[in-house]
C-alpha positions in Angstrom: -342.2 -280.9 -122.5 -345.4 -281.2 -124.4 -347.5 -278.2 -122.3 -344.9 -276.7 -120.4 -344.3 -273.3 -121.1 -341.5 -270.9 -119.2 -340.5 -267.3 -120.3 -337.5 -265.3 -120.8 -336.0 -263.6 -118.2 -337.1 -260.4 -119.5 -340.5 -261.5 -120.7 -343.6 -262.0 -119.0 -345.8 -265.1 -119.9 -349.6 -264.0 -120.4 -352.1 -267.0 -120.1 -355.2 -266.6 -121.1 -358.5 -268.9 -121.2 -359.6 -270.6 -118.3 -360.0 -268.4 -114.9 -359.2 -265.4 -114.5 -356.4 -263.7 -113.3 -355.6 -261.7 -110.6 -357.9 -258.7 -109.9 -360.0 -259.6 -112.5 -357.6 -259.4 -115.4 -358.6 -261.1 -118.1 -355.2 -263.3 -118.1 -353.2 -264.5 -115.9 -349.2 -263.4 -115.4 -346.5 -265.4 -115.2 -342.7 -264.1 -114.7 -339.6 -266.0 -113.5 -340.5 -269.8 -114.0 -342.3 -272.3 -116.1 -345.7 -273.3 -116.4 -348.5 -276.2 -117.7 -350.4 -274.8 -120.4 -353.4 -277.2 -121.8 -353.1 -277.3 -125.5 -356.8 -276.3 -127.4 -358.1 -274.8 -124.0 -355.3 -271.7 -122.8 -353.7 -269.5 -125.0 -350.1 -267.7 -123.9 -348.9 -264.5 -125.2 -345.6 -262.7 -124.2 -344.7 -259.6 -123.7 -341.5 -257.8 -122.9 -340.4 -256.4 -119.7 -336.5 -255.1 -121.6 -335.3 -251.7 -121.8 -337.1 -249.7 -124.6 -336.1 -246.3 -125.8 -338.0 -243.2 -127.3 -336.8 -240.3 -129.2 -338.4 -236.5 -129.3 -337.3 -234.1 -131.2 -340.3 -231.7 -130.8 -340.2 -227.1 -131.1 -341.3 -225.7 -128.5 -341.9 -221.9 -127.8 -340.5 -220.4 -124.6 -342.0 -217.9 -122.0 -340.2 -215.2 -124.2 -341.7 -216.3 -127.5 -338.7 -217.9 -129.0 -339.4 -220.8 -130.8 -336.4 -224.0 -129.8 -335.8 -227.0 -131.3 -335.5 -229.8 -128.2 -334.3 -233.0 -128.7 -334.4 -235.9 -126.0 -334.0 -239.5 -125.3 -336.6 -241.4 -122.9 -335.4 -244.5 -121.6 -338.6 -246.9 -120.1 -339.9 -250.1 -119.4 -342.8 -251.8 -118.7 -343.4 -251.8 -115.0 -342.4 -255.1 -113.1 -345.5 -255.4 -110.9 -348.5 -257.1 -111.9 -350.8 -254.4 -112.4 -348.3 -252.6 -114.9 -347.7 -255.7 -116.8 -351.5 -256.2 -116.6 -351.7 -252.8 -118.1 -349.6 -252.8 -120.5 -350.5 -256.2 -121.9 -354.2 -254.5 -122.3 -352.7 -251.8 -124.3 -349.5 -252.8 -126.6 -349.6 -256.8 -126.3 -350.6 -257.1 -130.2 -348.0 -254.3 -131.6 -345.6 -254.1 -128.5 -343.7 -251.0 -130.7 -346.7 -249.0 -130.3 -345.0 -248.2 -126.6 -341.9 -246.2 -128.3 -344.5 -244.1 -130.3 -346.4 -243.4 -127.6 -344.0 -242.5 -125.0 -342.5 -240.0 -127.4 -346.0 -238.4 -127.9 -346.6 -238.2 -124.2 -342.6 -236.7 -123.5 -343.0 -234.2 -126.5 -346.0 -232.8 -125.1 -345.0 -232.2 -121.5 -341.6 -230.8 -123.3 -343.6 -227.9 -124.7 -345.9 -227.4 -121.4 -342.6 -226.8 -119.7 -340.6 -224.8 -122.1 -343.5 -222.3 -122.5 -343.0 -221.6 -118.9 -339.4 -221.2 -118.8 -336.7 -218.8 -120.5 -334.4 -219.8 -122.9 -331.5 -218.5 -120.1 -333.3 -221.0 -118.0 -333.7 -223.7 -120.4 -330.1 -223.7 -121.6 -328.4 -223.4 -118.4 -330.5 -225.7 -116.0 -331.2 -228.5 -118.6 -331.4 -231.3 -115.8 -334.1 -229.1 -114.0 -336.3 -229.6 -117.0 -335.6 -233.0 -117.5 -336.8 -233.8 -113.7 -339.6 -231.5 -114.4 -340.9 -233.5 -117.5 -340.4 -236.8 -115.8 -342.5 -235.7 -112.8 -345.4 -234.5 -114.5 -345.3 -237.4 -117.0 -344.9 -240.4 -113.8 -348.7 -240.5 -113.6 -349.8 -240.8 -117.3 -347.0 -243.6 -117.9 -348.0 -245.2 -114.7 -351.1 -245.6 -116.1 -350.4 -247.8 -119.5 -348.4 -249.7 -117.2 -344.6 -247.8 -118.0 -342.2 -246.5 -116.0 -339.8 -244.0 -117.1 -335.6 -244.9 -116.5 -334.0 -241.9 -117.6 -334.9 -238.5 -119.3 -331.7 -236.8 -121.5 -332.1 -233.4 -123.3 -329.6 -234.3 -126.1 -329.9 -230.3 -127.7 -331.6 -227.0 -128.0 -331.3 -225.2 -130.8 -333.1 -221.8 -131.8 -332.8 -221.9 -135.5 -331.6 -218.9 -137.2 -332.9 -216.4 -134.7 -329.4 -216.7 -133.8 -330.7 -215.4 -129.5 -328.2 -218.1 -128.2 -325.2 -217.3 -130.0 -326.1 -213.6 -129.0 -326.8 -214.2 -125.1 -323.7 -216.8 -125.2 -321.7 -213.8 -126.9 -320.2 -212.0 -124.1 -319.1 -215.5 -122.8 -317.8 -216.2 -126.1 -315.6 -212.7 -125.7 -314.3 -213.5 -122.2 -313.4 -216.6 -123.1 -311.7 -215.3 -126.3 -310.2 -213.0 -124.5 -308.8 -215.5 -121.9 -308.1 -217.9 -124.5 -305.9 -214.9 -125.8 -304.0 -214.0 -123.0 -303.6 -217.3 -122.0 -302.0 -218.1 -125.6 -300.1 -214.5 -125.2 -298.5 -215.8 -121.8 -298.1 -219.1 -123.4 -295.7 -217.6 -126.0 -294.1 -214.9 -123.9 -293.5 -217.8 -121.8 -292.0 -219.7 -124.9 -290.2 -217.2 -126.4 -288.5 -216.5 -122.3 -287.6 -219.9 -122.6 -285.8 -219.2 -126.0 -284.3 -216.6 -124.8 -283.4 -218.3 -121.8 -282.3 -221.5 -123.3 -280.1 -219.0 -126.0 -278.4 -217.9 -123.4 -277.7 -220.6 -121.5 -276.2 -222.2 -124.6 -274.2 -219.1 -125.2 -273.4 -219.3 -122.3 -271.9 -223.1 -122.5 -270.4 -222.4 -125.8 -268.4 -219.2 -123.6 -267.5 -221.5 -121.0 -266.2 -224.0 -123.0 -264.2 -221.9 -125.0 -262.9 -220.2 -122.0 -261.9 -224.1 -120.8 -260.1 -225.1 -124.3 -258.8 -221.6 -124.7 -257.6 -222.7 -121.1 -256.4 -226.1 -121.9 -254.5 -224.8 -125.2 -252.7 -221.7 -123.1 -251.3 -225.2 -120.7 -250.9 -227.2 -123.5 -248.7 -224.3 -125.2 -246.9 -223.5 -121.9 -246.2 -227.0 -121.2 -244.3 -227.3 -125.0 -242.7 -223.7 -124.3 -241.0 -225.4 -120.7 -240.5 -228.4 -122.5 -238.5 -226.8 -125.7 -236.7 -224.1 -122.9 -235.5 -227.3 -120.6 -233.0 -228.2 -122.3 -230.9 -224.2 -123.0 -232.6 -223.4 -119.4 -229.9 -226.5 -118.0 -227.3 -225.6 -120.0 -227.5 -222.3 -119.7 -228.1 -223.5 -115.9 -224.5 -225.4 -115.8 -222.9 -222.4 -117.6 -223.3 -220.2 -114.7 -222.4 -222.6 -112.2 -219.4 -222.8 -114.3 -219.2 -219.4 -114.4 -219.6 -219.1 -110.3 -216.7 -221.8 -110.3 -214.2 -219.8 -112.0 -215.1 -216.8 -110.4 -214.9 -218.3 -107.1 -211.4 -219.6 -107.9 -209.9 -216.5 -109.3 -211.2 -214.8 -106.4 -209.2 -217.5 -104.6 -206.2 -217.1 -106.8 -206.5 -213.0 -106.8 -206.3 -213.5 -102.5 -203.4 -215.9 -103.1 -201.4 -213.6 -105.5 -202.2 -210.6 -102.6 -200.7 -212.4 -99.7 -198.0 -213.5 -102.4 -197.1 -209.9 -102.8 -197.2 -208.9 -99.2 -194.6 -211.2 -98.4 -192.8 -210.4 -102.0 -192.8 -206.9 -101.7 -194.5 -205.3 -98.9 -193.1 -207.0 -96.0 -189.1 -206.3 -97.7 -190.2 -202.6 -98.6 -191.1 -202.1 -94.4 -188.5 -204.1 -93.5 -186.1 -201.4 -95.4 -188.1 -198.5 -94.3 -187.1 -199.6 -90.9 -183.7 -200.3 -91.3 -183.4 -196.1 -93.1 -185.4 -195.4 -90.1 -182.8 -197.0 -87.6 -180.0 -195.6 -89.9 -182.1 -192.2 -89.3 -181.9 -192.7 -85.1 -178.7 -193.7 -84.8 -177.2 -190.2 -86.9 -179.7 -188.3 -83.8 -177.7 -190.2 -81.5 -174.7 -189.4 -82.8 -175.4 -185.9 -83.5 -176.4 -186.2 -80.2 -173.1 -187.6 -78.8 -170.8 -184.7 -80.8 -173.2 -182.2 -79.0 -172.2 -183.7 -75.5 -168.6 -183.9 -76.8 -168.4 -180.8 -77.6 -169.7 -180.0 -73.9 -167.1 -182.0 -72.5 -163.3 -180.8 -72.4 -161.4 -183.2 -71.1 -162.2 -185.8 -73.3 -162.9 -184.3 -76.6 -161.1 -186.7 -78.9 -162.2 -190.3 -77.3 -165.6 -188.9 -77.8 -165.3 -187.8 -81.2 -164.1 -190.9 -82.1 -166.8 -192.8 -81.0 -169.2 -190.8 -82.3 -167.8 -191.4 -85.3 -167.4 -195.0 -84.9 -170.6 -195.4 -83.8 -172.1 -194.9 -87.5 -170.1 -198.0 -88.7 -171.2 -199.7 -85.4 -175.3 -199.5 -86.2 -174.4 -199.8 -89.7 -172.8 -202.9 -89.6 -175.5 -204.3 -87.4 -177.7 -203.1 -90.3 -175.8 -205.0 -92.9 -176.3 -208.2 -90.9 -180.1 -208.2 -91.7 -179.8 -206.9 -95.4 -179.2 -210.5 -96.6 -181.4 -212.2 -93.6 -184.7 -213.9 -94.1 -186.5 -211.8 -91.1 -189.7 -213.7 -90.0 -191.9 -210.5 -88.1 -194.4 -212.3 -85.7 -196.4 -209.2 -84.8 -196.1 -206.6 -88.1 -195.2 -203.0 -88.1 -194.7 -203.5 -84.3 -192.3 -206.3 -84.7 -190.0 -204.6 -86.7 -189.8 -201.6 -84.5 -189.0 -203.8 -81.8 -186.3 -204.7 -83.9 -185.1 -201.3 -84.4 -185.4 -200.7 -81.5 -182.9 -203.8 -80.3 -180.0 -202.7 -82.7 -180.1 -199.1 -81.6 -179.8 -200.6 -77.8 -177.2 -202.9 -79.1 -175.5 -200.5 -80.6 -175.9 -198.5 -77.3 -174.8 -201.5 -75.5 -171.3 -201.6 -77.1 -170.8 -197.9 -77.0 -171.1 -198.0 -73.2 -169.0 -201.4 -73.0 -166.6 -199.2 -75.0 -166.1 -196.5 -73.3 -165.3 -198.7 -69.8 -162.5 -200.4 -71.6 -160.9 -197.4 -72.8 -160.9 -195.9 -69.4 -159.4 -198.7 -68.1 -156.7 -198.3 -70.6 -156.2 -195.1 -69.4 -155.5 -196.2 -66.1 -152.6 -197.9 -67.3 -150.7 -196.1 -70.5 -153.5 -193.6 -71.5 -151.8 -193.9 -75.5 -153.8 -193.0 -78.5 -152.0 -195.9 -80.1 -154.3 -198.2 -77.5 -157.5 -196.7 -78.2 -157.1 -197.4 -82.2 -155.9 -201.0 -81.4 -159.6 -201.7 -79.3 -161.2 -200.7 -83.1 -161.0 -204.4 -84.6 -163.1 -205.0 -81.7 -165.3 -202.5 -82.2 -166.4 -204.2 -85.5 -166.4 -207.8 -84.2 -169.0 -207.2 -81.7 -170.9 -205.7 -84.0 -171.3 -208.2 -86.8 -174.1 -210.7 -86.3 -171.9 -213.4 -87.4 -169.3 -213.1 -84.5 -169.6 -215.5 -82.0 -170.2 -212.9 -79.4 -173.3 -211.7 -79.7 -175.0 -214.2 -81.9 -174.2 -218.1 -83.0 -172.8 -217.8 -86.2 -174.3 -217.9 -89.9 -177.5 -219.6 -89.5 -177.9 -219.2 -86.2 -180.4 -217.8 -84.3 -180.3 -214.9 -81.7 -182.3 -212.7 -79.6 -182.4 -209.9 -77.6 -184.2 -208.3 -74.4 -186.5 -205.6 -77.1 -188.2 -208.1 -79.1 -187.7 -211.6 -81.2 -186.0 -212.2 -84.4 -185.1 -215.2 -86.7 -181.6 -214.8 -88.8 -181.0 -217.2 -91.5 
């Protein structure tokens, strides 16, 4: 609109003509809205209220004489008040850049009123007590041309080629070195552990897995070795229980042929022995008998000839059994039992004997009788009379033990 004038939001609108402004100020302010401004009669101005920056690079000699190179950034603004503004619109409103120049001027030479009072150790290590220093002593005398002061950054220091900060940061430099040194020495004993470490460890592995396929060849091997030795393993297997077979039967066949040859030969050679031995008795007995003949006076010759039938007597008994198939229930025993019976047979008839002949006597008393009772002599004395036995393949016994005659 024709008249109506409104500034930025970070300018301030200066009218002048007319009245005057506030606190006699030659102008009048206006900031945040618009306003009617008569053509002809007012005249408006503007001025700004942004962020403006200043740079200083000024040398400044310290307490100790050393001459430093200071750099700095000021960051300010004209003040949002009215006064300021009133201020600074008196001062910079025709060249508004002229605020940059001078605020460098008024920082550089506060910079070097508080440098000469401070030592470069100080300057250097307590850089943001300068900084609030300056800005203090500089509030007032930018207050006054209507600027106030953001920020204050001492961007470097630097002492030329008198070289007193490298030589005062030296010793720091050496410890540092030195740290930096051992650090890096611990760093690669550190590495070269963990080479040595991880070496082993993979020689390790590599041992352990040979160990396991060294392993799983030895199984592999064994497993082939039982597989090719299955085969002779069962045969040679069946071999021996063939072998154990045989040897189990002729053990078998070597008992049979024994008990074969007991009854072949051992039980006819006792059987013999006992029939010399009976043979042997009944000569005692009759040696015997002569003795008692010869003792005797009366009857000298019916005595002598019994004794010397009584040979014939045993001996015929004897013969029976030569032919017979003798079954011995108890052994050695048995056939002594069975001596034993044919000597008391033989015994037997002598006695039976002897009572007929002296009944004979009794009656003729002849020689001629006692030879005619010989005949029966012999028949009662041959197993296969009727008498004392039944016949051929019969079976008879008697009081001193069992026998079987075929």
């Amino acid at each position: 609109m024709l008249g109506y004038r409104v500034p930025a939001p970070d300018e301030a609108m200066l009218i002048s003509g007319g009245r005057r402004g506030l606190g006699g100020a030659p102008f009048r302010v206006v900031t945040g809205h618009g306003k009617f401004v008569l053509p002809v009669f007012r005249k408006t101005r503007f001025i700004t209220l942004a962020m403006c920056e200043a740079e200083v690079a000024e040398t400044c000699v310290t307490r100790q004489g050393i001459a430093l190179t200071v750099k700095a950034v000021i960051a300010f603004k004209v003040g949002n008040d009215h006064e300021s503004i009133v201020n600074a619109g008196q001062r910079f409103l025709s060249d508004q850049d002229q605020m940059s120049i001078l605020t460098g001027r008024i920082f550089a030479g506060h910079l070097r009123s508080i440098i000469g009072s401070m030592t470069v150790e100080e300057i250097v290590t307590e850089r943001q007590k300068l900084a609030s220093e300056v800005l203090e002593t500089s509030k007032t005398e930018m207050a006054k041309i209507g600027l106030s002061v953001d920020s204050l950054q001492i961007q470097s220091i630097d002492d030329g080629e008198t070289g007193y900060i490298d030589a005062m940061s030296a010793p720091h430099k050496a410890a540092i070195q030195r740290q930096a040194q051992i650090a890096q020495a611990q760093a690669t004993q550190a590495s070269v552990e963990a080479q040595q470490i991880a070496a082993r460890n993979q020689a390790e592995y590599a041992r352990q897995t040979a160990v396991v396929q060294a392993e799983y060849s030895a199984q592999v091997d064994r497993a082939q070795a039982e597989a090719a030795q299955a085969g002779p393993l069962a045969q040679a297997h069946a071999q021996q229980e063939v072998l154990a077979a045989q040897t189990e039967l002729a053990l078998r066949a070597a008992e049979l042929r024994q008990q074969q040859l007991v009854a072949e030969i051992v039980k006819p050679a006792e059987a013999e022995a006992e029939r010399i031995r009976v043979l042997a008795v009944a000569d005692a007995e009759r040696m015997r008998i002569q003795a008692a003949a010869a003792a005797s006076h009366d009857r000298v010759a019916l005595d002598r000839m019994l004794i010397d039938q009584l040979p014939l007597i045993v001996k015929e008994a004897a013969g029976g059994l030569a032919g017979a198939n003798v079954n011995v229930l108890n052994g050695s025993d048995g056939l002594s039992e069975i001596a034993a019976g044919l000597v008391s047979q033989g015994l037997t008839i002598l006695d039976s004997v002897r009572n007929n002949l002296n009944g004979g006597e009794g009656g003729s008393g002849s020689d001629s009788d006692s030879s005619d009772h010989l005949p029966a002599l012999r028949g009662l004395t041959h197993p296969g009379d009727g008498r004392n036995g039944k016949g051929k393949g019969g079976k008879g016994t008697s009081s001193d033990g069992p026998i079987d005659i075929d």
